[in-house]
mmCIF file of the N, C-alpha and C atoms, coordinates in Angstrom:
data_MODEL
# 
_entry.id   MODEL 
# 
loop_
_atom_site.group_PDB 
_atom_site.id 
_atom_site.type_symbol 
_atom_site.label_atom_id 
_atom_site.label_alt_id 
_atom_site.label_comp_id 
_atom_site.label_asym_id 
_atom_site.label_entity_id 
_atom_site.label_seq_id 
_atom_site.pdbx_PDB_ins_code 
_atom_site.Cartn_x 
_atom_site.Cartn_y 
_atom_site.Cartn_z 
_atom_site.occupancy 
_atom_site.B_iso_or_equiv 
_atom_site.pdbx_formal_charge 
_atom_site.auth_seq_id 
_atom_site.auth_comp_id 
_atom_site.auth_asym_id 
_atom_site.auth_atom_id 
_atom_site.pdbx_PDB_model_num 
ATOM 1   N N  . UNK A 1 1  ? 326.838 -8.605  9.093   1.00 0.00 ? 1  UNK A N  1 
ATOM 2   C CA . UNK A 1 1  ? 325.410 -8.525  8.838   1.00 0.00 ? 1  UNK A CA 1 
ATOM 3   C C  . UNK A 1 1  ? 325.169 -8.587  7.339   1.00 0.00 ? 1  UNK A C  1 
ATOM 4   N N  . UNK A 1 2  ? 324.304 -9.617  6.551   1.00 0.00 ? 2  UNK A N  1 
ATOM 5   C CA . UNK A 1 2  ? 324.089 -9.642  5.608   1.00 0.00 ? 2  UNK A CA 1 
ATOM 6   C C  . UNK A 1 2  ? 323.518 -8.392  4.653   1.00 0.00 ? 2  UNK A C  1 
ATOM 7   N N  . UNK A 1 3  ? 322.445 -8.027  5.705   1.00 0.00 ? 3  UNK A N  1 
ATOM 8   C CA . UNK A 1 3  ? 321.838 -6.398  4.803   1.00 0.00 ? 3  UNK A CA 1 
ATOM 9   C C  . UNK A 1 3  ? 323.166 -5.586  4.277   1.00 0.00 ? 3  UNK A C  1 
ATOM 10  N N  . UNK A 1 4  ? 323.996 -5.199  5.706   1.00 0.00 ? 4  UNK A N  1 
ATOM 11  C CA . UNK A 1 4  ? 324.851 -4.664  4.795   1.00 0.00 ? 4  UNK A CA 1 
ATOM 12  C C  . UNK A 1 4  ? 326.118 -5.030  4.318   1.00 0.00 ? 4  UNK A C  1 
ATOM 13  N N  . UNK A 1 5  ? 326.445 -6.166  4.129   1.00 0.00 ? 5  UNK A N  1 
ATOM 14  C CA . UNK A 1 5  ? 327.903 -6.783  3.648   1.00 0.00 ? 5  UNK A CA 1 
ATOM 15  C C  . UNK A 1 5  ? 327.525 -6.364  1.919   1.00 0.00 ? 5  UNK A C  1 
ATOM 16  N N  . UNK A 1 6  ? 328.590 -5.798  1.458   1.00 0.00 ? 6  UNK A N  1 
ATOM 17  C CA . UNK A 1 6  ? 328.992 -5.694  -0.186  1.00 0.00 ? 6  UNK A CA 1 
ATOM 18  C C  . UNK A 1 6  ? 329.965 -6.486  -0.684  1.00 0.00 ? 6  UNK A C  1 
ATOM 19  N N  . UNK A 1 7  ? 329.653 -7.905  0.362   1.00 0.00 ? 7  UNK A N  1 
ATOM 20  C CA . UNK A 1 7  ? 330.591 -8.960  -0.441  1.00 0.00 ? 7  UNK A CA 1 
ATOM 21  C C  . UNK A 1 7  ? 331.975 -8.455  -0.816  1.00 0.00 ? 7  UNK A C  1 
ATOM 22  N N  . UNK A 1 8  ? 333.074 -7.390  -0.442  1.00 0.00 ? 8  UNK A N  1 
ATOM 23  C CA . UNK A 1 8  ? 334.142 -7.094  -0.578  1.00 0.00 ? 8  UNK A CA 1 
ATOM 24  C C  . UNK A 1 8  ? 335.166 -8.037  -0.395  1.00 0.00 ? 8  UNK A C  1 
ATOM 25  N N  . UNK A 1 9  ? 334.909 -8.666  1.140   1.00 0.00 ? 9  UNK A N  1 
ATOM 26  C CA . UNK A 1 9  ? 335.959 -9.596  1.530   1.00 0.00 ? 9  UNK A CA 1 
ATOM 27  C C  . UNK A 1 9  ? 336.964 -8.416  2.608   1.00 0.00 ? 9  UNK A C  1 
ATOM 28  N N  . UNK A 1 10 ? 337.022 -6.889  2.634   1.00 0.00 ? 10 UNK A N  1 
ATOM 29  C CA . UNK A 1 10 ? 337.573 -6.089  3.441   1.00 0.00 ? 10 UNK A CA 1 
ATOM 30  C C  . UNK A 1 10 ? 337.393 -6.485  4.965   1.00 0.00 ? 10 UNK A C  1 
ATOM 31  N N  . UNK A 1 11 ? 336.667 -7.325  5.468   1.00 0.00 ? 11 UNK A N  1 
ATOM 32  C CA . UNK A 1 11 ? 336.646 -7.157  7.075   1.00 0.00 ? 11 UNK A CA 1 
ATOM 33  C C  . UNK A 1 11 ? 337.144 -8.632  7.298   1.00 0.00 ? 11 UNK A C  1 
ATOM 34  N N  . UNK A 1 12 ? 337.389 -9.502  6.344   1.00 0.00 ? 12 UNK A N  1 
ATOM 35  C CA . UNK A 1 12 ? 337.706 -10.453 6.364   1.00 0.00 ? 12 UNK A CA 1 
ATOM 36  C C  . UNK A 1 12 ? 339.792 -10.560 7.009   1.00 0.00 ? 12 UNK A C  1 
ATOM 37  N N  . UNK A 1 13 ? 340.120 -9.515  5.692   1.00 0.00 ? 13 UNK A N  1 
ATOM 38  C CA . UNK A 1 13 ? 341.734 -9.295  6.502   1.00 0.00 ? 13 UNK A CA 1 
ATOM 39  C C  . UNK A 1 13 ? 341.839 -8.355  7.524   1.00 0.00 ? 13 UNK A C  1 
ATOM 40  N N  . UNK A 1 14 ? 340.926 -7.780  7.958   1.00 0.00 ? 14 UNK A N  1 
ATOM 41  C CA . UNK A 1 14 ? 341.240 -6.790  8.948   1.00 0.00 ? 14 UNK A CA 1 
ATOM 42  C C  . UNK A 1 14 ? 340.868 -7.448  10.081  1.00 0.00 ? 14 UNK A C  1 
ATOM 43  N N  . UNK A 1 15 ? 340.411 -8.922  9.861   1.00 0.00 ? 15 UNK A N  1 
ATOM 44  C CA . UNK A 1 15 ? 339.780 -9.837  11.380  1.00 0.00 ? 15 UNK A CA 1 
ATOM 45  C C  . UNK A 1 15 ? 340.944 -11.134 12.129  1.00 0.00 ? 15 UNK A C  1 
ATOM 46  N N  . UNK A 1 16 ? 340.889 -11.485 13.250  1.00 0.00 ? 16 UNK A N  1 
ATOM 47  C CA . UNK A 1 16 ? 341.941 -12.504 13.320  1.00 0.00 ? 16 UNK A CA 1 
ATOM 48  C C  . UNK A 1 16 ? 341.651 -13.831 12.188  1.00 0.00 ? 16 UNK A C  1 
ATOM 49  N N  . UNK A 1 17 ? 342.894 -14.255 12.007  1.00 0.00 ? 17 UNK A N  1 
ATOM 50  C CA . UNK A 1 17 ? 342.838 -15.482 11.359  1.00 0.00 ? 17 UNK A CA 1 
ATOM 51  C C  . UNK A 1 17 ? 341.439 -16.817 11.680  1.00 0.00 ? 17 UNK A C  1 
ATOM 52  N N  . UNK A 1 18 ? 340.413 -16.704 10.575  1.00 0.00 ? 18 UNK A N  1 
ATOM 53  C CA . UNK A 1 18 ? 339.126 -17.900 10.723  1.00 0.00 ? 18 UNK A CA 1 
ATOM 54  C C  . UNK A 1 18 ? 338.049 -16.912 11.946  1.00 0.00 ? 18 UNK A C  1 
ATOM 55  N N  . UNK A 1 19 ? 338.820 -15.606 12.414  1.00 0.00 ? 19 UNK A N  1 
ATOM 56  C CA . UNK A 1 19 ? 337.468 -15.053 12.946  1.00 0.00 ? 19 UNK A CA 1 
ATOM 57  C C  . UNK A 1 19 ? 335.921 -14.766 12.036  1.00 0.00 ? 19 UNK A C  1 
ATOM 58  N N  . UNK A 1 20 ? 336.671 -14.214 10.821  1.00 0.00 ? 20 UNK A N  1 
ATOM 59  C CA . UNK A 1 20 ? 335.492 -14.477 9.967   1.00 0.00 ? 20 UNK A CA 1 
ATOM 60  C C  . UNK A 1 20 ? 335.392 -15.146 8.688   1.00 0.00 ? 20 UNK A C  1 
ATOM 61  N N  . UNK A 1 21 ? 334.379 -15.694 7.690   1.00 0.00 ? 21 UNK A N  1 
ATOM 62  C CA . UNK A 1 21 ? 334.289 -16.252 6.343   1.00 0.00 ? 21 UNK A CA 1 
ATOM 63  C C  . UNK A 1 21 ? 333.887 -16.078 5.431   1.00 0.00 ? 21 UNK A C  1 
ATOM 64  N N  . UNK A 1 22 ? 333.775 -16.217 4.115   1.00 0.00 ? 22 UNK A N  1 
ATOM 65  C CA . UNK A 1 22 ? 332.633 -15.753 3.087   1.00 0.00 ? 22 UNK A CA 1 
ATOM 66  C C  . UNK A 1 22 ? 331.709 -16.587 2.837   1.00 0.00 ? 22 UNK A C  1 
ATOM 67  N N  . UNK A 1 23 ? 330.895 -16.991 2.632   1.00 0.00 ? 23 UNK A N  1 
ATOM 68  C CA . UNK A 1 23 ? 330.030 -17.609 2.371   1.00 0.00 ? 23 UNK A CA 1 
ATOM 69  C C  . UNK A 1 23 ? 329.378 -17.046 0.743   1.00 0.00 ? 23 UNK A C  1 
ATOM 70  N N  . UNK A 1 24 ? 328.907 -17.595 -0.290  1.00 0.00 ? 24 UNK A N  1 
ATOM 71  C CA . UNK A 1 24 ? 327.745 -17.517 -1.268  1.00 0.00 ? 24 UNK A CA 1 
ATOM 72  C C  . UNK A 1 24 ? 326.439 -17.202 -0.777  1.00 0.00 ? 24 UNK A C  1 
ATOM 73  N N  . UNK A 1 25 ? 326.228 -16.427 -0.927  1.00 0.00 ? 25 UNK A N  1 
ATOM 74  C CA . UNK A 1 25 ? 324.511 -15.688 -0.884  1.00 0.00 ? 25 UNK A CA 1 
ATOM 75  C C  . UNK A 1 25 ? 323.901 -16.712 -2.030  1.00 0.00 ? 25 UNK A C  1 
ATOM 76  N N  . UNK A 1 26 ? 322.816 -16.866 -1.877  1.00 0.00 ? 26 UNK A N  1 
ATOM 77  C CA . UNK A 1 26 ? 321.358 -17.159 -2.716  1.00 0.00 ? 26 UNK A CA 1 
ATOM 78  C C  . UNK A 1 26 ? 320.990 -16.400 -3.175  1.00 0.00 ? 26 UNK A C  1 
ATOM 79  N N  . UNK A 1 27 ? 320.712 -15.126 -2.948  1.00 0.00 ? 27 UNK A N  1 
ATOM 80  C CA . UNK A 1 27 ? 320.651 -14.117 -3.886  1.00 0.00 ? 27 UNK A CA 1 
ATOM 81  C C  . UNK A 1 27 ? 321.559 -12.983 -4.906  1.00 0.00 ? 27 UNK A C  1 
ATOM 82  N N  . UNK A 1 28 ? 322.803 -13.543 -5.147  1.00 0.00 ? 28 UNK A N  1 
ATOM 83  C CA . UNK A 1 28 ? 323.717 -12.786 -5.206  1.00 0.00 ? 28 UNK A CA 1 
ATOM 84  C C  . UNK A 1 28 ? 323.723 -13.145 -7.059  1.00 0.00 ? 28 UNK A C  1 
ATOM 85  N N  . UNK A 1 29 ? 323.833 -11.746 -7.447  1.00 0.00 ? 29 UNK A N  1 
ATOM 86  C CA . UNK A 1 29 ? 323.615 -10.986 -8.856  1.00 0.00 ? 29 UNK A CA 1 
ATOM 87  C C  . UNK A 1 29 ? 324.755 -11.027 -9.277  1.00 0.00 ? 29 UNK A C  1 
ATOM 88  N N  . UNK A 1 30 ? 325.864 -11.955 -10.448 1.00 0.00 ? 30 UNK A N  1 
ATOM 89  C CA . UNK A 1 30 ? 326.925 -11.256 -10.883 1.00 0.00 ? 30 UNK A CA 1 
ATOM 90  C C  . UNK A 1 30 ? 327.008 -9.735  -11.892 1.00 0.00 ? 30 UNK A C  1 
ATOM 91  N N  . UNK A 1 31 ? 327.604 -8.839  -11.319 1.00 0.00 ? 31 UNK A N  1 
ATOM 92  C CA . UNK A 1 31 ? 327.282 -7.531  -11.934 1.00 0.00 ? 31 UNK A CA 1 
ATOM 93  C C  . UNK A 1 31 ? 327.826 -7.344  -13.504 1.00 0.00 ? 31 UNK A C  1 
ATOM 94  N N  . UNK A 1 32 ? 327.328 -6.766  -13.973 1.00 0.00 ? 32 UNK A N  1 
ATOM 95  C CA . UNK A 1 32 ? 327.736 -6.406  -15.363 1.00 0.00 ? 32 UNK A CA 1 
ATOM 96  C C  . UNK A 1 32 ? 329.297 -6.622  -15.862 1.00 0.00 ? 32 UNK A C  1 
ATOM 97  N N  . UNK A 1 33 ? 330.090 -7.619  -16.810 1.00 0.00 ? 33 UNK A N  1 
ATOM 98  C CA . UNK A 1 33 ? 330.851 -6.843  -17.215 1.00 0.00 ? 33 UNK A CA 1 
ATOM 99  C C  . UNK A 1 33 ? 331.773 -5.402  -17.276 1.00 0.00 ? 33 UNK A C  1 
ATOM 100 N N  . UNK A 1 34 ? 330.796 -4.943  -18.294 1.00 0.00 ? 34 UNK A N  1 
ATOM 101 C CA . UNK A 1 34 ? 331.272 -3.564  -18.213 1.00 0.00 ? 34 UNK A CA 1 
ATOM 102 C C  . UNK A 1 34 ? 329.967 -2.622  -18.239 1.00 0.00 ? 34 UNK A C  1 
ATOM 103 N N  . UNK A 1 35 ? 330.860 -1.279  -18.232 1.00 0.00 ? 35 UNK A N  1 
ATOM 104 C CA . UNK A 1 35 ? 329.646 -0.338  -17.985 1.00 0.00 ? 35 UNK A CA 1 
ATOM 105 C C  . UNK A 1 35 ? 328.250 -0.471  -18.869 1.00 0.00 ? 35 UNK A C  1 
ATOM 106 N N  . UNK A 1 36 ? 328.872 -0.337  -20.448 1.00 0.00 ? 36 UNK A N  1 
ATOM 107 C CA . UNK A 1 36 ? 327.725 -0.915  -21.536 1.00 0.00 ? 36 UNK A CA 1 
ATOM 108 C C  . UNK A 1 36 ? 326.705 -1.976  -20.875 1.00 0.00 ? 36 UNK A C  1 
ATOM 109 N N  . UNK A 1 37 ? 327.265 -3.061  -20.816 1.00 0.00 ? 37 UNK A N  1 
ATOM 110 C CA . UNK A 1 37 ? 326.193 -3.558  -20.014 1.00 0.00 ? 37 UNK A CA 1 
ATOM 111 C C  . UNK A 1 37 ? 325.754 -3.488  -19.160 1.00 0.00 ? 37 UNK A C  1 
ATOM 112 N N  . UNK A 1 38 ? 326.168 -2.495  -17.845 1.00 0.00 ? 38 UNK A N  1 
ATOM 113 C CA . UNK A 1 38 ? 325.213 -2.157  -16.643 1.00 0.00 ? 38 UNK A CA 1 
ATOM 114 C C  . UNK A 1 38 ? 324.304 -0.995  -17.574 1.00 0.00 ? 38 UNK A C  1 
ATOM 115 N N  . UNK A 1 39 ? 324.523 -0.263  -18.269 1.00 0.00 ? 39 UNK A N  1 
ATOM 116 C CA . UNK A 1 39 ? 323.161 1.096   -19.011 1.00 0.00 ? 39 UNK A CA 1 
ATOM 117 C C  . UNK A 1 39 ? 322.212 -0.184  -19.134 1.00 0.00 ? 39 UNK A C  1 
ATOM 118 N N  . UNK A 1 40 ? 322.944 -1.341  -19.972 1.00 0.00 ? 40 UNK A N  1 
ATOM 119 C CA . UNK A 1 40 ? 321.783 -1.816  -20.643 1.00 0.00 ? 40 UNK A CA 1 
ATOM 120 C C  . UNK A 1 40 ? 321.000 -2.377  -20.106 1.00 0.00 ? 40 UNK A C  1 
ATOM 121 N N  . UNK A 1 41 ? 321.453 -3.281  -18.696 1.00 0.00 ? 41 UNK A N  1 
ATOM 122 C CA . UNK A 1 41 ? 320.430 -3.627  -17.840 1.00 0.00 ? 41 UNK A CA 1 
ATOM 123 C C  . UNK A 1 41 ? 319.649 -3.044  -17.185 1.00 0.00 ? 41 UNK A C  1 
ATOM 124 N N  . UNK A 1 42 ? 320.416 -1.669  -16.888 1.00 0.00 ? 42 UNK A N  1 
ATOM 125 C CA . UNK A 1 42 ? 319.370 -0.418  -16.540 1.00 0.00 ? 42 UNK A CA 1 
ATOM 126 C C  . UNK A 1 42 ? 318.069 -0.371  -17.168 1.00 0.00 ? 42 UNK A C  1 
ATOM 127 N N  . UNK A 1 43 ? 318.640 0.131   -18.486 1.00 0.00 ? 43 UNK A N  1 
ATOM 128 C CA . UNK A 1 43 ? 317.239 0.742   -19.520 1.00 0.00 ? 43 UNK A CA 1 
ATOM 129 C C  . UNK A 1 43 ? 316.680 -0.310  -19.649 1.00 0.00 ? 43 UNK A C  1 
ATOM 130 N N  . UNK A 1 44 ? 316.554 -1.817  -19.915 1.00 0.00 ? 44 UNK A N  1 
ATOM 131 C CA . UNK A 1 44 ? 315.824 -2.406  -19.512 1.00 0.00 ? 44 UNK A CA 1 
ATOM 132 C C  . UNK A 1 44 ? 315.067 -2.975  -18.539 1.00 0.00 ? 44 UNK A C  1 
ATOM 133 N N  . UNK A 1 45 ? 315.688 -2.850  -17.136 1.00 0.00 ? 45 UNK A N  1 
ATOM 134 C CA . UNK A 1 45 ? 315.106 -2.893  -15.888 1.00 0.00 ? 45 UNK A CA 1 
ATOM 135 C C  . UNK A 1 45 ? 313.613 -1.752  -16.016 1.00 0.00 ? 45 UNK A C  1 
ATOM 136 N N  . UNK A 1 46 ? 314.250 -0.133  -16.280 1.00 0.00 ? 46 UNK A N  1 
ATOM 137 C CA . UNK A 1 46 ? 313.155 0.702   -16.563 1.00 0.00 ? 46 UNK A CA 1 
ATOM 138 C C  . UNK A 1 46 ? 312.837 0.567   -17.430 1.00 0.00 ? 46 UNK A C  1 
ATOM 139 N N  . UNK A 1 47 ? 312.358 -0.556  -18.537 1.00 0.00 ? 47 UNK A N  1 
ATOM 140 C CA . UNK A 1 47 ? 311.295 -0.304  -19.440 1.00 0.00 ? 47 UNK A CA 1 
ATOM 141 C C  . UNK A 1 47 ? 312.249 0.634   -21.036 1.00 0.00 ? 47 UNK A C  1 
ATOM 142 N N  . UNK A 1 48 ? 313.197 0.799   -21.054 1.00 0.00 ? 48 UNK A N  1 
ATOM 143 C CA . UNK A 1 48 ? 313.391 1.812   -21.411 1.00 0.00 ? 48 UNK A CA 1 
ATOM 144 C C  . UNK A 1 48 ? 315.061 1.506   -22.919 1.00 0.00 ? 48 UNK A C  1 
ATOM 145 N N  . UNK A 1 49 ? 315.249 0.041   -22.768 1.00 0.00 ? 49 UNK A N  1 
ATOM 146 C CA . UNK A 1 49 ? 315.504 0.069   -23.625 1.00 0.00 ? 49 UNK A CA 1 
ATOM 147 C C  . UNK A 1 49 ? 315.522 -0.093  -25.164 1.00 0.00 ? 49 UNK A C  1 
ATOM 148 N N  . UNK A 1 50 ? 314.373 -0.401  -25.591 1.00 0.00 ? 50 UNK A N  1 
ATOM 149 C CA . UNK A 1 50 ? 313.970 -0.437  -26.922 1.00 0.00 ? 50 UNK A CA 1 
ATOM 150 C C  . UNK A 1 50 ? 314.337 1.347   -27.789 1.00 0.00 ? 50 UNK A C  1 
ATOM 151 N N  . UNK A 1 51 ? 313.766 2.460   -26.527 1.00 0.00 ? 51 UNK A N  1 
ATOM 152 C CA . UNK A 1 51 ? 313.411 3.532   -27.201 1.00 0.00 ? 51 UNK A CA 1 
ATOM 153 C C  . UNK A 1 51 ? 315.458 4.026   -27.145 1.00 0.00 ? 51 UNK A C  1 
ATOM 154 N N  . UNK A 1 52 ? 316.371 2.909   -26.117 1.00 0.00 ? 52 UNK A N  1 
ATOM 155 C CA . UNK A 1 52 ? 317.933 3.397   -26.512 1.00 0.00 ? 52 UNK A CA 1 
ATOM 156 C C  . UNK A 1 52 ? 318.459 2.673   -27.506 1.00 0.00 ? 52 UNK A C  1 
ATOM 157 N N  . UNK A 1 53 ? 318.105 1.671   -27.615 1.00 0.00 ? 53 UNK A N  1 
ATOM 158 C CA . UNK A 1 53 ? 318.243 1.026   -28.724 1.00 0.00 ? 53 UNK A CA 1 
ATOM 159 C C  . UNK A 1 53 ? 318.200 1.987   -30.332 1.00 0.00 ? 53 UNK A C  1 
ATOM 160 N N  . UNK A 1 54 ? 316.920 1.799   -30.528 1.00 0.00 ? 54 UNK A N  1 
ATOM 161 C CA . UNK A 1 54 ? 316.133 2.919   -31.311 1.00 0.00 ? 54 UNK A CA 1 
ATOM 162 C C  . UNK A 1 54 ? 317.286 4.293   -31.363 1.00 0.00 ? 54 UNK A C  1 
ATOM 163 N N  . UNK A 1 55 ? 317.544 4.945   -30.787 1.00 0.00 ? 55 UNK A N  1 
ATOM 164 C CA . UNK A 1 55 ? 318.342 6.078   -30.788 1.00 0.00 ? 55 UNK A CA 1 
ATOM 165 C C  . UNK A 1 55 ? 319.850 6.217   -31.061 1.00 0.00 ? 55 UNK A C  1 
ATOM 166 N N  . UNK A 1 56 ? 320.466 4.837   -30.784 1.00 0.00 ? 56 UNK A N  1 
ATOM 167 C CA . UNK A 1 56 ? 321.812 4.340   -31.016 1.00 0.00 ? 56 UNK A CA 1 
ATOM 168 C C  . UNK A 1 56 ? 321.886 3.742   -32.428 1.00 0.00 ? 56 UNK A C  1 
ATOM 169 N N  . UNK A 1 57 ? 320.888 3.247   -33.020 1.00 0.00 ? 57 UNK A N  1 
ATOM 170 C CA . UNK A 1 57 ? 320.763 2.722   -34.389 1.00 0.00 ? 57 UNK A CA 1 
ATOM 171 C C  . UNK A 1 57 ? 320.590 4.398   -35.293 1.00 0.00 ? 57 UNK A C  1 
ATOM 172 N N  . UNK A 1 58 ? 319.907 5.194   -34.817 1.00 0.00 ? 58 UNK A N  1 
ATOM 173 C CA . UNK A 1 58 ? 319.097 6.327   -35.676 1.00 0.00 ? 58 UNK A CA 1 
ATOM 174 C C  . UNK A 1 58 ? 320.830 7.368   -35.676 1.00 0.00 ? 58 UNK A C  1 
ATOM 175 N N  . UNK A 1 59 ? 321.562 7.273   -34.654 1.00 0.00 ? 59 UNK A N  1 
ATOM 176 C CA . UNK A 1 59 ? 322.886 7.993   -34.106 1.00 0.00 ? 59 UNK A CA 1 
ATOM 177 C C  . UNK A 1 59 ? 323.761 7.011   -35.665 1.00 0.00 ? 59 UNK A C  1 
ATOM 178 N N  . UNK A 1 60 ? 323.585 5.826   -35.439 1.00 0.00 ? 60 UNK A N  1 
ATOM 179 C CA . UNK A 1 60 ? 324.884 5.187   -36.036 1.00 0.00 ? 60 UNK A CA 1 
ATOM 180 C C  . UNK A 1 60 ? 324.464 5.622   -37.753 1.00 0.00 ? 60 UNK A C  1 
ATOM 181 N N  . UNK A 1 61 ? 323.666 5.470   -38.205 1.00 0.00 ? 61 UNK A N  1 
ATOM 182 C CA . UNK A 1 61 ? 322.746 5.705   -39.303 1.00 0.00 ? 61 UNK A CA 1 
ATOM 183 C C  . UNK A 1 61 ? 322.918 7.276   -39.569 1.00 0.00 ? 61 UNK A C  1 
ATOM 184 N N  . UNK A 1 62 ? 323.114 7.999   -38.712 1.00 0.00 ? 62 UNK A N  1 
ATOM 185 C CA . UNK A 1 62 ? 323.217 9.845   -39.056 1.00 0.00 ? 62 UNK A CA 1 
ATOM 186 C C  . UNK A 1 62 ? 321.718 10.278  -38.678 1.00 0.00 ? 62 UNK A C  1 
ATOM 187 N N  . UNK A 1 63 ? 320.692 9.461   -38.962 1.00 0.00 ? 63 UNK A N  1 
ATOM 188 C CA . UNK A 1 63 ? 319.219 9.904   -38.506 1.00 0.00 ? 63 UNK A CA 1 
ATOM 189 C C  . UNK A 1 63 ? 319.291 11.060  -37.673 1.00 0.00 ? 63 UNK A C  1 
ATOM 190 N N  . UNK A 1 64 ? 318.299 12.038  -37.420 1.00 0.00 ? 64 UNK A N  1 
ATOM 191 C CA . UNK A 1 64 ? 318.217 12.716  -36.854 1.00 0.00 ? 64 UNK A CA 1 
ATOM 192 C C  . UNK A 1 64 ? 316.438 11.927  -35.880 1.00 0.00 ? 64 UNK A C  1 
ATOM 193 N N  . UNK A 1 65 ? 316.803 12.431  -34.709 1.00 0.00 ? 65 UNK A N  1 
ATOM 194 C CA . UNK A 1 65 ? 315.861 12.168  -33.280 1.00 0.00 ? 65 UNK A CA 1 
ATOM 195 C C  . UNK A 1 65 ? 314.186 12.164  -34.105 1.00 0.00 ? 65 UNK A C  1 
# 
């Protein structure tokens, strides 16, 4: 079932040989790299990264908040 497949490929070896396949989704998101870039797509998804931005520059700088 598409809703819930996580694209693993796990039920694929646990099935007889060509019982099942993978196919490419149309909607399918390659995920972040690394973690850094999943925050960052985060805080920008919410609106929210300019003000981490802002705080990581003011951190690297010694600034205080």
């Amino acid at each position: 079932k598409s809703e819930i497949c996580l694209g693993c490929g796990a039920c694929i070896s646990g099935c007889d040989k060509d019982a099942l396949s993978m196919i490419h989704r149309d909607d399918y998101k390659r995920p972040p790299k690394s973690k850094r870039n999943m925050f960052m797509k985060i805080a920008h998804e919410k609106g929210r990264l300019g003000p981490l931005v802002t705080t990581q520059i003011k951190k690297k700088l010694g600034l205080k908040n």
